[in-house]
N, C-alpha and C positions, 0 to 999 in steps of 0.2 A: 294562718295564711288564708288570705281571700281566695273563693271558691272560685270557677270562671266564670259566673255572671257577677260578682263583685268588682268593685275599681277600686284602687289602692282613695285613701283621705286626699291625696296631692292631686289626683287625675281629678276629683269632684273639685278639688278648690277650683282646681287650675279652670273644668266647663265653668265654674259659677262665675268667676271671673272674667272668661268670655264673654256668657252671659252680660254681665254689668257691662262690658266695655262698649258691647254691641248693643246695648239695650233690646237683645234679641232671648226670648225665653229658648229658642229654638237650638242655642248653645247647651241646653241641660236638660232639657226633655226628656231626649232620646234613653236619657242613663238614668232616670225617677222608676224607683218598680213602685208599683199601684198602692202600696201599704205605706209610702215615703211619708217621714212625721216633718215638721218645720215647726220650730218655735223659734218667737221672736220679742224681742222685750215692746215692739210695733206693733205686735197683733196680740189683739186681747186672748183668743183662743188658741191652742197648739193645731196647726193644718194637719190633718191627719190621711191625705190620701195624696196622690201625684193630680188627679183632676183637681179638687181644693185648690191646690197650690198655687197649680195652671191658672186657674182661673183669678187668684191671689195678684200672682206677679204679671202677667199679662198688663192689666189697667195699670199697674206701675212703674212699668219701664213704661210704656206709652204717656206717661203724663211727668215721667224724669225729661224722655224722647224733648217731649212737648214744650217744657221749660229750658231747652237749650242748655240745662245744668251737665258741664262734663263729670263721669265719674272715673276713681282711681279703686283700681282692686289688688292688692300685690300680695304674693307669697310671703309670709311669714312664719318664726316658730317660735310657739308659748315656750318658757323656760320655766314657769311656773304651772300649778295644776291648773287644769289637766294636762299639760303639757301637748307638744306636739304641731303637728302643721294648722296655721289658720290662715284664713285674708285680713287683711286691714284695708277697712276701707273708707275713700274719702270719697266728697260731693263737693262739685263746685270751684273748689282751690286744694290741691294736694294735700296741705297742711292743714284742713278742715278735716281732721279725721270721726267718722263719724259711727262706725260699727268695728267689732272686730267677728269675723266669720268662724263658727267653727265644725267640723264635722264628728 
């Protein structure tokens, strides 16, 4: 059972999702504790701290922002391992899927 500064896996999907729709970091911020890791098959290194990260997706939503590219984020669930809640996500046209999220 998650502690009370813990969010359940759906409450994180759900800010990161915000996040992407709003192209705003400011959706997911708030809930990053300082030790927060990111790995991405996009970033050479594993982001190892919530400033990192910050500083990571900032320039990125701003230059998604910038390309008028709309994005899709939506609730899913792996049925395979690891199973469990993830996003799927597209760029550009729904059916462009092009990561799957997972926490």
């Amino acid at each position: 059972m998650p502690s009370e500064t813990e969010i359940s896996k759906v409450d994180a999907l759900r800010a990161y999702a915000r996040m992407m729709h709003h192209l705003s970091a400011d959706y997911l911020a708030p809930l990053l504790a300082d030790d927060f890791h990111y790995a991405s098959q996009w970033v050479f290194e594993e982001i190892q701290s919530r400033r990192q990260y910050l500083d990571y997706i900032g320039p990125k939503l701003e230059a998604i922002k910038a390309s008028g590219s709309r994005v899709w984020a939506e609730l899913g669930e792996l049925q395979t391992y690891p199973g469990g809640p993830c996003l799927v996500m597209a760029q550009g046209d729904k059916n462009n899927i092009s990561a799957t999220v997972l926490v």
